[in-house]
C-alpha positions in Angstrom: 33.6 -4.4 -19.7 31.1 -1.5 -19.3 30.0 -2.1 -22.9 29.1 -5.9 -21.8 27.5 -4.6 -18.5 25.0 -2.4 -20.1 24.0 -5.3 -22.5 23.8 -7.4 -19.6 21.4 -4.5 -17.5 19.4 -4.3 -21.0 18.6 -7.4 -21.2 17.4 -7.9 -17.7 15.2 -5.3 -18.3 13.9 -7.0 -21.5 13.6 -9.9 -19.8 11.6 -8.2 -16.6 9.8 -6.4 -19.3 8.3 -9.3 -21.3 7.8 -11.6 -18.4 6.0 -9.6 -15.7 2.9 -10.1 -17.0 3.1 -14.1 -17.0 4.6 -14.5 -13.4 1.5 -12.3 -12.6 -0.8 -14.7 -14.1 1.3 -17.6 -13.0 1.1 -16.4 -9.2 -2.9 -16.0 -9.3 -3.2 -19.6 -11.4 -0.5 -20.7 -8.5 -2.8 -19.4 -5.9 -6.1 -20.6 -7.1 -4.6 -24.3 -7.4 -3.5 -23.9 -3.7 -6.8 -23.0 -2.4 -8.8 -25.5 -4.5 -8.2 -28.4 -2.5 -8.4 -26.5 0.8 -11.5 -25.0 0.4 -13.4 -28.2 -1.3 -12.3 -31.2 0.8 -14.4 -33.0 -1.0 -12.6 -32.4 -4.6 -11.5 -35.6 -6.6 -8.4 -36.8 -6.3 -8.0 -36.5 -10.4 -8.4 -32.5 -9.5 -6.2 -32.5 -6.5 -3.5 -34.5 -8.6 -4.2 -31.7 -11.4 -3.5 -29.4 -9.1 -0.3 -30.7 -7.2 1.3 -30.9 -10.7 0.1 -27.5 -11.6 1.7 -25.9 -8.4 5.0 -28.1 -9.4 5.1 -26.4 -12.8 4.7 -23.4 -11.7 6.9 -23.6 -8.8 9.9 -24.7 -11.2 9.3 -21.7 -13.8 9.7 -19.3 -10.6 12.9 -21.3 -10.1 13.7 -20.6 -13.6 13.1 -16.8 -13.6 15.2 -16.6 -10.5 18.1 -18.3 -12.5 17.7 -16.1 -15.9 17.9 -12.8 -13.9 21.1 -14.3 -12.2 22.5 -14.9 -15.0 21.6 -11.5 -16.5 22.5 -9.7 -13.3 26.1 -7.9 -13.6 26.8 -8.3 -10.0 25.9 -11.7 -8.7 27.0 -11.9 -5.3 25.2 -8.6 -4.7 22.3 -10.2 -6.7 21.9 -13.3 -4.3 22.8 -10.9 -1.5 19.5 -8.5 -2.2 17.5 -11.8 -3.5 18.2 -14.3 -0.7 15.0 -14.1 0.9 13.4 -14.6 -2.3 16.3 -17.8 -2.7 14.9 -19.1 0.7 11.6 -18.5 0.0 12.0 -21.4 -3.2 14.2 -23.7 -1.1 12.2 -24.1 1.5 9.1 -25.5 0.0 10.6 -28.6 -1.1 9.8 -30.0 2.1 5.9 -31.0 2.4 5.5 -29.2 6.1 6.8 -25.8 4.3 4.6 -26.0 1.2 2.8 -22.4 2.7 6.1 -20.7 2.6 5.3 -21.3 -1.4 2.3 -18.6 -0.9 5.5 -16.2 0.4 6.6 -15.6 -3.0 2.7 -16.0 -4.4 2.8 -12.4 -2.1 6.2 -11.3 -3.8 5.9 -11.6 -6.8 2.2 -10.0 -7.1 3.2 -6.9 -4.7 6.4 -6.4 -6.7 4.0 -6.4 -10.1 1.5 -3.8 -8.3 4.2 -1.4 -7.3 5.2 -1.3 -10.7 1.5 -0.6 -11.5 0.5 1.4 -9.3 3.5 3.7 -9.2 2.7 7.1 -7.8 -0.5 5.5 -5.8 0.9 4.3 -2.7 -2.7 3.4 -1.5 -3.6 0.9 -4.4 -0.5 -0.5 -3.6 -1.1 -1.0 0.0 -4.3 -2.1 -0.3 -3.7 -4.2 -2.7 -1.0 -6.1 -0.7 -2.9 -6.1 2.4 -6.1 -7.8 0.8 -3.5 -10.3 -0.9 -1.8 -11.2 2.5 -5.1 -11.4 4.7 -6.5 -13.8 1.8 -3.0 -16.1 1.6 -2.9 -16.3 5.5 -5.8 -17.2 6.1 -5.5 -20.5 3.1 -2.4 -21.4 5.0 -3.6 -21.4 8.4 -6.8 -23.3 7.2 -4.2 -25.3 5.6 -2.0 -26.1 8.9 -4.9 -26.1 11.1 -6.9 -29.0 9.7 -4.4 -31.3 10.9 -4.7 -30.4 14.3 -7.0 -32.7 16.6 -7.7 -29.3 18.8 -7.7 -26.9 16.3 -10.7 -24.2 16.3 -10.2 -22.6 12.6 -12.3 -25.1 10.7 -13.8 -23.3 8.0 -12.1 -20.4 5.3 -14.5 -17.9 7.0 -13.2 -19.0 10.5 -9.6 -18.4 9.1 -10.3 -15.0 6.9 -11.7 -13.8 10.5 -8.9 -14.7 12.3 -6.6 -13.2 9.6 -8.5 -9.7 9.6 -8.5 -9.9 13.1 -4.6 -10.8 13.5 -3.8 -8.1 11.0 -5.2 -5.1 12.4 -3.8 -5.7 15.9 -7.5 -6.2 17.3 -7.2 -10.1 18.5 -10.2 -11.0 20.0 -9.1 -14.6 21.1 -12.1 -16.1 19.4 -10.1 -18.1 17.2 -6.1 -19.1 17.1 -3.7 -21.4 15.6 -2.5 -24.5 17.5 -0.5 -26.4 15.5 3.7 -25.5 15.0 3.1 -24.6 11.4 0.0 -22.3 11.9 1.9 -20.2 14.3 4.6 -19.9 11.7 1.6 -18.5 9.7 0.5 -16.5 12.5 3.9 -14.9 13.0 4.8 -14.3 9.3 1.5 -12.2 9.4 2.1 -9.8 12.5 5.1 -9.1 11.4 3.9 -8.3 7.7 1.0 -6.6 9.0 2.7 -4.1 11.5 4.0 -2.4 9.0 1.0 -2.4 6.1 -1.7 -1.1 8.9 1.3 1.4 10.4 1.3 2.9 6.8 -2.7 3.2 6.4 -2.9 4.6 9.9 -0.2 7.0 8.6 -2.0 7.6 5.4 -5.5 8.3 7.6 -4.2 10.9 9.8 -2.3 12.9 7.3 -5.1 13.3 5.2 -7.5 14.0 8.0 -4.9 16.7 8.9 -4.3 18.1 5.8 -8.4 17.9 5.5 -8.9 20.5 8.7 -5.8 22.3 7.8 -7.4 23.1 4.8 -10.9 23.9 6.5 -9.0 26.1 9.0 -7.5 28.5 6.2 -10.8 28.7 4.2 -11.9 31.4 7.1 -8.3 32.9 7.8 -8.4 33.9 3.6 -11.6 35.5 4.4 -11.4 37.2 7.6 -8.1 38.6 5.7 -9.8 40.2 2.6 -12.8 41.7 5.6 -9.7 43.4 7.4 -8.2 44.9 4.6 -11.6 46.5 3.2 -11.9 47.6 6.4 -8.2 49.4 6.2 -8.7 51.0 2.8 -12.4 52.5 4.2 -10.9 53.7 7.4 -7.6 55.3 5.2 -9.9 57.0 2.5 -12.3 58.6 5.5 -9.1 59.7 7.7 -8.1 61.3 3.8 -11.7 62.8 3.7 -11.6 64.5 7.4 -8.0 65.5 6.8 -9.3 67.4 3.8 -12.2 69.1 5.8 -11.8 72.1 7.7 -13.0 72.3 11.1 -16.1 74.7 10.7 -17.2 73.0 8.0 -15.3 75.1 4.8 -13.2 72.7 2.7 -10.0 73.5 2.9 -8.1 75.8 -0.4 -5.2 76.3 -1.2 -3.3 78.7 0.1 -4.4 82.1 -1.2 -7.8 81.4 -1.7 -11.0 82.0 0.6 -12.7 78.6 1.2 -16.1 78.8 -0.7 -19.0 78.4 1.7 -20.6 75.0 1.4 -24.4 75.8 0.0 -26.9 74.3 2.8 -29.8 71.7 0.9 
């Protein structure tokens, strides 16, 4: 049984191993074929056809590598029970109003590739993920908006501000989502946000700590190695006027007249 498990966990690692470099590429190609059609409305519909059934493609090989690993997994209830997010995350797309939830795992499967990457650097990682999730929010609020008849994000800029602007907590108001589906969008990237921007304001004010801390002990070092010279020069003259006799004779030992000391 524990013989069969190990194979099992071996080959889930092969498998992870040898395949996390095309679900990268697959999630980018996945992402550019999502944006194509939303940022050139004007794109022919042999192109917007190329890129529905490239989406579709991809979109069932993510439903493929979520089957392979359960199968490889040697617990699968607690595998479906730590992936069922991931499990929504592909269900739900199937219906044409969810189609931004596919960007969800777009954001997944990327992060999940960088913190393997990036291991050690928690602030590639970071930023990484928060450029990726500003740039995916605001295609899928363009994306929900345009079908709105009062919508006021009408172009990608209009929604990358709006995104930048949602994410760091600023929200000037300028521009928000109206429709149901762009406040799903709008919601999805508060709550993702809060805790990326807690984390870099985190980041920023331990290193500008750790910055004046180390400024601060720069002159503590120094002022220490002043008060010690100071000691051993004040030791070595009490030593010299300990050795010298009041009126001026150095002490002798005991026995012996001091010698006069010769005037220059």
């Amino acid at each position: 049984m524990q013989r069969e498990a190990g194979e099992r966990t071996d080959r889930s690692a092969t498998w992870e191993r040898y395949t996390a470099v095309p679900l990268t590429v697959m999630s980018v190609v996945f992402l550019g074929v999502y944006a194509a059609p939303i940022l050139h409305t004007g794109l022919p519909q042999v192109w917007r056809d190329a890129c529905a059934v490239t989406s579709v493609v991809i979109w069932l090989l993510f439903w493929g590598d979520m089957l392979v690993r359960l199968k490889l997994a040697t617990d699968r209830r607690r595998f479906l029970r730590t992936h069922l997010f991931d499990l929504v995350v592909l269900v739900l797309p199937m219906l044409r109003p969810l189609r931004a939830v596919r960007l969800i795992m777009v954001v997944l499967t990327i992060s999940r590739r960088t913190e393997v990457w990036a291991r050690g650097r928690l602030a590639v990682y970071v930023a990484t993920t928060t450029v990726l999730l500003v740039l995916v929010s605001a295609l899928a609020v363009l994306d929900a908006e345009r079908s709105g008849s009062d919508a006021n994000i009408a172009s990608f800029g209009d929604a990358l501000w709006w995104a930048t602007v949602t994410i760091t907590t600023v929200g000037y108001g300028d521009h928000y989502p109206v429709t149901t589906m762009g406040r799903f969008v709008a919601l999805g990237l508060m709550i993702g946000g809060i805790g990326l921007i807690g984390f870099v304001t985190g980041s920023l004010a331990t290193w500008i700590v750790e910055r004046v801390s180390a400024s601060s002990e720069q002159p503590s070092a120094a002022t220490s190695a002043d008060v010690a010279a100071l000691r051993a020069e004040i030791a070595a003259l009490r030593q010299h006027i300990e050795t010298a006799a009041p009126n001026g004779f150095a002490t002798e030992p005991e026995g012996r007249a001091p010698a006069p000391r010769t005037s220059p």
